[in-house]
KEVODREN-846923 format. One line per 8 residues: for each residue x, y, z negated of C-alpha. Coordinates in steps of 0.5 Angstrom, whole numbers, plus 500, padded with zeros to 3 digits. Example, Ala and Ser with C-alpha at 12.3 -4.5 7.8 and 13.67 -1.06 7.14 Angstrom:
2
525:491:484 ~ 527:498:486 .
END
This chain:
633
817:403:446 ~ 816:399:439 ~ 810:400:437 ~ 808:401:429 ~ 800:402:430 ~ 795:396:429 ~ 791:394:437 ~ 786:399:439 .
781:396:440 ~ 777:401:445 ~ 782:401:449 ~ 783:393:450 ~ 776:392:452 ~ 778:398:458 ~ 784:394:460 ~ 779:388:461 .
775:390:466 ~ 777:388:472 ~ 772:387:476 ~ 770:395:475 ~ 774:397:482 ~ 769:392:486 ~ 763:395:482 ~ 766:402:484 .
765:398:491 ~ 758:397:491 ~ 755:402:488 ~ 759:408:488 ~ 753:414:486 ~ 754:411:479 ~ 761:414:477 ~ 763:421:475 .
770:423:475 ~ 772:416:475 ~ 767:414:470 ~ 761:410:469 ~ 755:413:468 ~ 750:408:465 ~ 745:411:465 ~ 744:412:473 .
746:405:473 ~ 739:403:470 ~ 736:407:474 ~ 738:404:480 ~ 738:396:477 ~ 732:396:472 ~ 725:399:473 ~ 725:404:468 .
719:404:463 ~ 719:406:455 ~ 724:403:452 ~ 722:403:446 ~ 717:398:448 ~ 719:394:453 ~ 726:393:452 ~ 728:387:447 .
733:388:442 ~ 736:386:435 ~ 738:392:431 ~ 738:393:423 ~ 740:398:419 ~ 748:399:420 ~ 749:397:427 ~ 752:402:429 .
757:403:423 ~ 759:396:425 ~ 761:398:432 ~ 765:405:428 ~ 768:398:424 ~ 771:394:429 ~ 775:400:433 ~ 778:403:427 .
785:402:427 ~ 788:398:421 ~ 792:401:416 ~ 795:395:412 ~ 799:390:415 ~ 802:382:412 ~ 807:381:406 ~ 811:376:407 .
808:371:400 ~ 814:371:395 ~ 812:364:392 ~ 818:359:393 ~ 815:352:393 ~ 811:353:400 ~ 815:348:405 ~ 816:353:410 .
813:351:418 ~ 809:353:423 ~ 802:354:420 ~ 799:360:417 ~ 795:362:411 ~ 794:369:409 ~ 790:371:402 ~ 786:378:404 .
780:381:406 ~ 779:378:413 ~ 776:383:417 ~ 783:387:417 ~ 787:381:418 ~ 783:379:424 ~ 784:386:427 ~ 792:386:426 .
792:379:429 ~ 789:383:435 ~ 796:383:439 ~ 799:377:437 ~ 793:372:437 ~ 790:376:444 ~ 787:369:447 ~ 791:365:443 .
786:361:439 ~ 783:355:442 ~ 777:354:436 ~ 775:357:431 ~ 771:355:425 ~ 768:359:419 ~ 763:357:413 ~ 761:363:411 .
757:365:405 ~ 750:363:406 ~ 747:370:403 ~ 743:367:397 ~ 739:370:392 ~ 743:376:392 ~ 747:381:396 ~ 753:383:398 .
758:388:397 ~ 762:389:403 ~ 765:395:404 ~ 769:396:410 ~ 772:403:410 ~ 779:403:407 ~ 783:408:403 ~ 790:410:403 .
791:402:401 ~ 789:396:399 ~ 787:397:392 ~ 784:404:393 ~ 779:400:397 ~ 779:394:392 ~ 777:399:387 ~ 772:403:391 .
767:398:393 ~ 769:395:385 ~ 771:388:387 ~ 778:389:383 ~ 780:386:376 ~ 786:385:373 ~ 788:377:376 ~ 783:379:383 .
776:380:386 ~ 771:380:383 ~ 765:376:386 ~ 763:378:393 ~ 756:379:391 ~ 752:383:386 ~ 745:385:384 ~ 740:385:390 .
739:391:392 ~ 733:389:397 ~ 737:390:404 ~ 739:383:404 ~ 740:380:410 ~ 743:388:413 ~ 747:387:408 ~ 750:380:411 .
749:382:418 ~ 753:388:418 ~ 758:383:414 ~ 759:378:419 ~ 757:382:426 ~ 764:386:427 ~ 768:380:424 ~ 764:375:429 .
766:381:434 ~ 773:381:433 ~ 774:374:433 ~ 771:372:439 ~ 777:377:443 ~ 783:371:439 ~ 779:366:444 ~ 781:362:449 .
777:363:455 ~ 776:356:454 ~ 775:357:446 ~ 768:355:442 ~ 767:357:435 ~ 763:352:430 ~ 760:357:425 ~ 756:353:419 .
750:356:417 ~ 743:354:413 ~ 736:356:413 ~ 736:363:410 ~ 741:367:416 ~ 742:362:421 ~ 735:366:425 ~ 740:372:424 .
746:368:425 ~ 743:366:432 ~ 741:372:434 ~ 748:375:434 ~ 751:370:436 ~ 747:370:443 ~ 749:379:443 ~ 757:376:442 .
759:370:445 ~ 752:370:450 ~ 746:367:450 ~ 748:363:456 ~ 755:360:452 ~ 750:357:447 ~ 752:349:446 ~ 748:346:440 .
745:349:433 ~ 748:341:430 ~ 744:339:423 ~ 749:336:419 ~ 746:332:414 ~ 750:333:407 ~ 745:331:402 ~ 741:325:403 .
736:326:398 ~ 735:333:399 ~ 734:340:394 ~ 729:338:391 ~ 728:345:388 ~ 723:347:393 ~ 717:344:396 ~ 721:340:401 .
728:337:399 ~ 732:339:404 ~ 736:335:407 ~ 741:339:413 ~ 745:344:415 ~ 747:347:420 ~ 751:347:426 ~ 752:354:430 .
756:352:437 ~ 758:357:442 ~ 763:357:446 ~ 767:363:450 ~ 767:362:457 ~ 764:357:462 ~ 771:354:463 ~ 771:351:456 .
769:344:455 ~ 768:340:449 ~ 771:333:448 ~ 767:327:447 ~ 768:322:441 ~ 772:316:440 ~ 766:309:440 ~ 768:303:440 .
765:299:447 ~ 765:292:450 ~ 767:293:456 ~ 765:290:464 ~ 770:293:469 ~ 777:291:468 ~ 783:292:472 ~ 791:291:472 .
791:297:466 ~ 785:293:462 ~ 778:295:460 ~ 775:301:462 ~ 768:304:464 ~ 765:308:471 ~ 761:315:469 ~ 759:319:474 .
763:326:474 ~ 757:330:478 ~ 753:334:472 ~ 745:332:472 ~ 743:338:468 ~ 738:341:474 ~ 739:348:471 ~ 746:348:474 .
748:350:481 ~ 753:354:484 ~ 749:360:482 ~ 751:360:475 ~ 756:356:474 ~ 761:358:480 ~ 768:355:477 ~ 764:347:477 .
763:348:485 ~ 769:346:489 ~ 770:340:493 ~ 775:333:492 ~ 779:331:497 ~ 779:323:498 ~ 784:319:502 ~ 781:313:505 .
788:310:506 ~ 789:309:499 ~ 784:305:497 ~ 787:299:492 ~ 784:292:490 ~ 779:295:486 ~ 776:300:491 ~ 778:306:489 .
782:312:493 ~ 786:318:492 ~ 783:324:490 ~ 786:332:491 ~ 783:339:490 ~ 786:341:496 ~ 785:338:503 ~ 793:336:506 .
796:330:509 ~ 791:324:509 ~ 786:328:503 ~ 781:329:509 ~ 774:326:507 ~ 771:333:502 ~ 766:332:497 ~ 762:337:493 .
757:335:487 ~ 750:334:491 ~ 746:330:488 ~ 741:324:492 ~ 737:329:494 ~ 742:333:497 ~ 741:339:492 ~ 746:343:490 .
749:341:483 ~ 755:342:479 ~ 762:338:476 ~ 761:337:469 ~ 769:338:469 ~ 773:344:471 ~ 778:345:477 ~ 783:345:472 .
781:339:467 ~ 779:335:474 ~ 786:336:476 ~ 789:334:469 ~ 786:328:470 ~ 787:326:477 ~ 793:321:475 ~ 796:314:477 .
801:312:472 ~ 797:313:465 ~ 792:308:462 ~ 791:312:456 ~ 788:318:459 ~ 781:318:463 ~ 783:318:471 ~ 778:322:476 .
777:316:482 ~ 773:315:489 ~ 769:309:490 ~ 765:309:497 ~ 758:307:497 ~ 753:301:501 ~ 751:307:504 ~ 757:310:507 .
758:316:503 ~ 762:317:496 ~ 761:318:489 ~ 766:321:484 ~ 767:318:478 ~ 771:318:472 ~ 774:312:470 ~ 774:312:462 .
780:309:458 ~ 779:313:451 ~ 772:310:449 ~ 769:316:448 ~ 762:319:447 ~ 758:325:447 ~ 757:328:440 ~ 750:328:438 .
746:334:435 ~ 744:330:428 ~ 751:328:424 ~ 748:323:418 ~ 754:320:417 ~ 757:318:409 ~ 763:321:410 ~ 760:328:411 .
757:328:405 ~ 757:335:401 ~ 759:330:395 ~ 764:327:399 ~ 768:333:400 ~ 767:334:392 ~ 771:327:392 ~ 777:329:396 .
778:335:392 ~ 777:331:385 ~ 783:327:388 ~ 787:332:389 ~ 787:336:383 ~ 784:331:379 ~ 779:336:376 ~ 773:339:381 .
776:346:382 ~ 771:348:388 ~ 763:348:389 ~ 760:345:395 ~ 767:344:399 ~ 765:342:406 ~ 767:335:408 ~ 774:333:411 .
772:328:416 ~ 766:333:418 ~ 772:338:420 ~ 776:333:424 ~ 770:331:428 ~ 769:338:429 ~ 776:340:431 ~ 776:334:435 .
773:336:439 ~ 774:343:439 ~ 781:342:441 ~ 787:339:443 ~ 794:337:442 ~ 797:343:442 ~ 792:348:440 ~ 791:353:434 .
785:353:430 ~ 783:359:427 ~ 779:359:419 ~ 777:366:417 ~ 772:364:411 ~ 778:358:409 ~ 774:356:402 ~ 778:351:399 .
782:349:405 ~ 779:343:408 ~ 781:345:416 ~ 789:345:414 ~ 788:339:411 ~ 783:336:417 ~ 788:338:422 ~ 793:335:418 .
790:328:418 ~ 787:329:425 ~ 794:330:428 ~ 797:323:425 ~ 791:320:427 ~ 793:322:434 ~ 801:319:432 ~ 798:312:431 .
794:313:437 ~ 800:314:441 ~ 798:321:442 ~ 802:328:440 ~ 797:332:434 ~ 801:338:435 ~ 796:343:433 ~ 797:348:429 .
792:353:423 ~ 790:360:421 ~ 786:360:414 ~ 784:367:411 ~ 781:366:404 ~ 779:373:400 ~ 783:373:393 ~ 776:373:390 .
776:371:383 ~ 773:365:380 ~ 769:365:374 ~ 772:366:367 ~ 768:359:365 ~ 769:355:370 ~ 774:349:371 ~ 779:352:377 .
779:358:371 ~ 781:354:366 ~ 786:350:371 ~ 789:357:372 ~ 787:358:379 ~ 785:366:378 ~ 783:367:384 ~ 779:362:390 .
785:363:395 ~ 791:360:389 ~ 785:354:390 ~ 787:355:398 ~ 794:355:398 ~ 794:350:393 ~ 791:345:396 ~ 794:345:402 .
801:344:399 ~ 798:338:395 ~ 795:335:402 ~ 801:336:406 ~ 805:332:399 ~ 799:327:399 ~ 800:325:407 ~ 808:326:408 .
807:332:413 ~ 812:334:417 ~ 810:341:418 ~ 808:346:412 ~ 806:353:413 ~ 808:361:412 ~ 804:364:407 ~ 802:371:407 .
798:377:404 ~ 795:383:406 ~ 797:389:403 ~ 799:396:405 ~ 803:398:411 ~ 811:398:409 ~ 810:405:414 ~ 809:412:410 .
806:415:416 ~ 799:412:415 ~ 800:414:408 ~ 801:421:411 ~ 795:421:416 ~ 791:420:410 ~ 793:427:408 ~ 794:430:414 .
787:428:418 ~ 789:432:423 ~ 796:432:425 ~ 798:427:430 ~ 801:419:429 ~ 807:421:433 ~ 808:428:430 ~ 808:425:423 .
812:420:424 ~ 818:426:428 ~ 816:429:420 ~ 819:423:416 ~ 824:422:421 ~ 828:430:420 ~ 827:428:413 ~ 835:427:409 .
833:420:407 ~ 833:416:413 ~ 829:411:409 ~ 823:416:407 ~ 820:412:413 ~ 818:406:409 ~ 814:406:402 ~ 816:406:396 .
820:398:394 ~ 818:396:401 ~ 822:389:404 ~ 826:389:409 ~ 823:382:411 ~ 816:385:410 ~ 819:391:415 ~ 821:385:420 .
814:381:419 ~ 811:388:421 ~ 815:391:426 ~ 814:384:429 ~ 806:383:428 ~ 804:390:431 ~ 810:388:437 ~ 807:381:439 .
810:376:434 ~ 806:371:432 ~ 806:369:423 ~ 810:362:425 ~ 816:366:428 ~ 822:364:424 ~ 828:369:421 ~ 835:368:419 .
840:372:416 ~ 846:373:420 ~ 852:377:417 ~ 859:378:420 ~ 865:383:419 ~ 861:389:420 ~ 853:389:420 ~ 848:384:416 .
843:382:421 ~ 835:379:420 ~ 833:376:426 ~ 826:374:428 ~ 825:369:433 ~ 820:365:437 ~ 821:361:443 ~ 825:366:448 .
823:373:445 ~ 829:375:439 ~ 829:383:435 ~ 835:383:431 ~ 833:388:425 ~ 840:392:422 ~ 839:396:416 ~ 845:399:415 .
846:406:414 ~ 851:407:420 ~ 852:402:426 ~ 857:404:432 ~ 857:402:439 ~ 861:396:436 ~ 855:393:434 ~ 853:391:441 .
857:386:442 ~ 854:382:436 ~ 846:383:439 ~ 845:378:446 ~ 843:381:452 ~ 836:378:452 ~ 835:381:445 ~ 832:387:442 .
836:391:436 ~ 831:395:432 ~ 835:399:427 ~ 835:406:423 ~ 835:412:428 ~ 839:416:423 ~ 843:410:423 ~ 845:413:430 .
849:419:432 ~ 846:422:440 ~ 853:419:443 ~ 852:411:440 ~ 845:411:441 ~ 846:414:449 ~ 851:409:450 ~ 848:403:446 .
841:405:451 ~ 847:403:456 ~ 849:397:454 ~ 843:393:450 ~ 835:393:448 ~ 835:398:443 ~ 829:401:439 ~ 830:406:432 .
825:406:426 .
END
């Protein structure tokens, strides 16, 4: 069934508990009807006392709405962006509020994303007005929380109200929630922070992601002689680091190295594969403790031998991360990376090899050919300056258009080691644009390198206004999201990028049915959709002046389409035709008032036909059941 809702979010986190069978298995008196009763699963793990005093927890005012936020379904949808000078390709950028539009990439995006990098407001000196309830459409909720003029929103803060920091945690909390359901399992998000939040950011951070997924809190140093306005010149920021799950690695740096060991392929140097941290063990970190299998009959000239993770043939002699001692430690690599980088043939990746030791025993090292370093926790590099970030955009528009723009080779550090080659980068607080223009470069730095950059972006910006004053204004840039756009259009001109993007803007859905729940609280999706249905017009579905493109772009959002999948315009002799197609999924949309059994065969048979189900007489639309995949609106 085509499916024109945005995801239910309560119900993707129940489909995910997989392990909720072996709980039933262990403790069997903790499940009613099937269902989990929490409060006897306390009693039986904890030892209860008052918890109003033993029990640790961060609350504030909101909290709970904010978890009524992240399940409400969304109501709006994405319009395909009418300006003609973008070069079409496969990144995406959308102008919206990001909290809708993280919601209605929940189906298409569902663990897709490898990293995500946000630098959201900062909360100073005044508080915000975020209102995340929305109306019958996007400028009912624009106007009721009063962020509407003529040319966009007005400034996302306003005078203080005392309620400071609840106010922003209750802005970031369901969109940090949101987003971590698009990671990877082996996702990391980077999140920039400053004094004010970056306790509260902490915090939250730790109830999302998990207190045991924290990686770092980085301190950028963007200005060197520091604020001055108060007592102490600050001289940093911060960097928040977490990744998703205990499969994510992070990748090391570029170093220049003079090296010592060479063999046939050239330099290289030995690292130690075993993880020293004493804190890990296979207690804790289960997928880092599995054995190697070395064949001693593969020893080459240089002293290594053939590894395996799986014990066949001449793989025989098991090794697992001991340490000297013969305590129990971990692999700092994954089975999966370990796997990868088990190679023969190719020097430019690091290899995993087997060296026997004076003792008789074997060591596991991986043998690095891509000089590299672990990043520090302390950036003081020039070219990651704040002033630096307000040179490129100079260079670019030739006037400064963007206060406090964050630095491109800042960026590029992070998605360098964020992602790979073929990973997509996600940026909900996009600002100027500076991750597009990162990935861009970052990926034909990895061409000189010999590599394939093929990463992709997602940027959201809010259509925030800039200020009437201001020289972005006064250039024309009504709102921080033209600023955006445009700067990813004069970074891809700039640099000759081969790839551009689609660009989109959140709106209200082209469907009536959401329109009619509102005023029909209490009937049900399906049944107002059979009511729009059995009207005379068989257009009535659709809004007032809704686009068959923006049809299309919704339809396939909601049913798994990602925003880069391409369409084209197909016409014959009888039908017109708008497909939609990416990889090898395809759903040809028709329009047409009247379709016969003919217009099978014109749809191929791995493709699905989306089509007016007034368009259908009960005999075409049996026998077309018969011969394709075929859905109505």
């Amino acid at each position: 069934m085509l499916n024109l809702e945005s995801q239910n979010i309560q119900n993707q986190k129940i489909n995910e508990l997989e392990k909720v069978e072996e709980l039933k298995n262990i403790f069997p008196e903790i499940f009613e009807d099937g269902k989990l009763n929490i409060e006897k699963f306390k009693n039986i793990l904890f030892d209860i006392k008052d918890e109003k005093t033993e029990h640790y927890s961060f609350n504030w005012n909101g909290k709970q709405d904010c978890y009524k936020i992240i399940k409400q379904k969304s109501n709006l949808t994405l319009k395909v962006d009418d300006d003609k000078t973008i070069p079409d390709g496969n990144n995406v950028f959308i102008e919206g509020d990001n909290l809708e539009v993280l919601k209605l990439l929940q189906t298409s995006y569902h663990k897709k994303i490898k990293m995500i990098y946000i630098d959201p407001p900062y909360n100073k000196d005044k508080d915000f007005v975020y209102s995340d309830t929305w109306g019958d459409t996007i400028t009912n909720y624009l106007i009721q929380t009063d962020q509407l003029r003529e040319e966009g929103y007005t400034s996302t803060k306003t005078s203080s109200t005392g309620r400071r920091h609840t106010n922003w945690l209750n802005m970031i909390y369901p969109r940090l929630w949101l987003s971590r359901n698009l990671l990877k399992d082996d996702g990391v998000i980077f999140v920039s922070i400053d004094d004010d939040e970056v306790h509260n950011l902490r915090k939250v951070m730790d109830e999302i992601f998990g207190e045991e997924n924290f990686v770092a809190q980085i301190m950028p140093i963007v200005n060197p002689g520091g604020r001055d306005y108060n007592q102490i010149a600050v001289t940093h920021e911060y960097l928040l680091v977490y990744i998703k799950t205990e499969n994510a690695e992070l990748n090391e740096i570029k170093k220049d190295i003079e090296f010592k060991l060479f063999d046939s392929n050239g330099g290289f140097e030995l690292r130690d594969l075993r993880n020293r941290n004493p804190k890990f063990h296979s207690g804790n970190r289960p997928n880092l403790f599995y054995p190697f299998y070395v064949n001693p009959t593969s020893e080459d000239e240089y002293g290594n031998c053939a590894l395996s993770l799986k014990k066949d043939g001449n793989y025989t002699i098991e090794i697992k991360p001991y340490n000297s001692t013969g305590k129990e430690s971990v692999w700092r690599w994954g089975t999966i990376k370990s796997n990868e980088n088990i190679v023969k043939d190719n020097p430019k990746l690091s290899q995993i090899v087997a060296k026997k030791k004076l003792d008789g025993g074997w060591t596991i090292s991986e043998k690095n050919r891509r000089t590299t370093t672990k990043v520090k926790s302390i950036w003081d590099e020039t070219e990651m300056r704040t002033e630096d970030g307000t040179r490129q955009i100079r260079a670019l528009f030739n006037e400064t258009l963007f206060d406090h723009p964050k630095p491109k080779d800042f960026l590029k550090r992070i998605i360098e080691i964020g992602s790979n080659e073929n990973d997509i980068i996600l940026d909900f607080f996009a600002g100027s644009g500076t991750t597009a223009h990162a990935v861009m470069e970052l990926n034909q730095d990895d061409e000189k390198d010999g590599k394939i950059g093929n990463r992709k972006y997602i940027l959201v910006q809010l259509p925030e206004s800039t200020d009437s004053n201001s020289e972005a204004y006064k250039a024309g840039y009504k709102k921080i999201s033209d600023i955006t756009k445009a700067r990813i259009k004069k970074a891809i001109e700039k640099l000759d990028y081969k790839d551009g993007f689609k660009s989109y803007k959140l709106d209200s859905s082209n469907f009536q049915v959401f329109k009619e729940l509102k005023k029909r609280p209490n009937d049900s999706f399906e049944d107002i959709v059979k009511m729009l249905k059995m009207s005379v017009f068989n257009k009535n579905i659709f809004t007032q002046n809704a686009k068959e493109i923006d049809i299309v772009y919704e339809v396939g959002l909601k049913n798994g389409f990602s925003l880069s999948a391409k369409n084209e315009l197909i016409k014959n002799e009888k039908y017109n035709f708008i497909k939609l197609y990416e990889e090898n999924r395809e759903f040809y949309f028709c329009f047409s008032d009247k379709i016969e059994l003919d217009i099978a065969g014109f749809i191929p048979s791995d493709s699905k036909l989306i089509c007016y189900d007034k368009a259908l007489d009960d005999s075409t639309k049996m026998n077309l059941k018969d011969k394709i995949d075929l859905e109505t609106l």
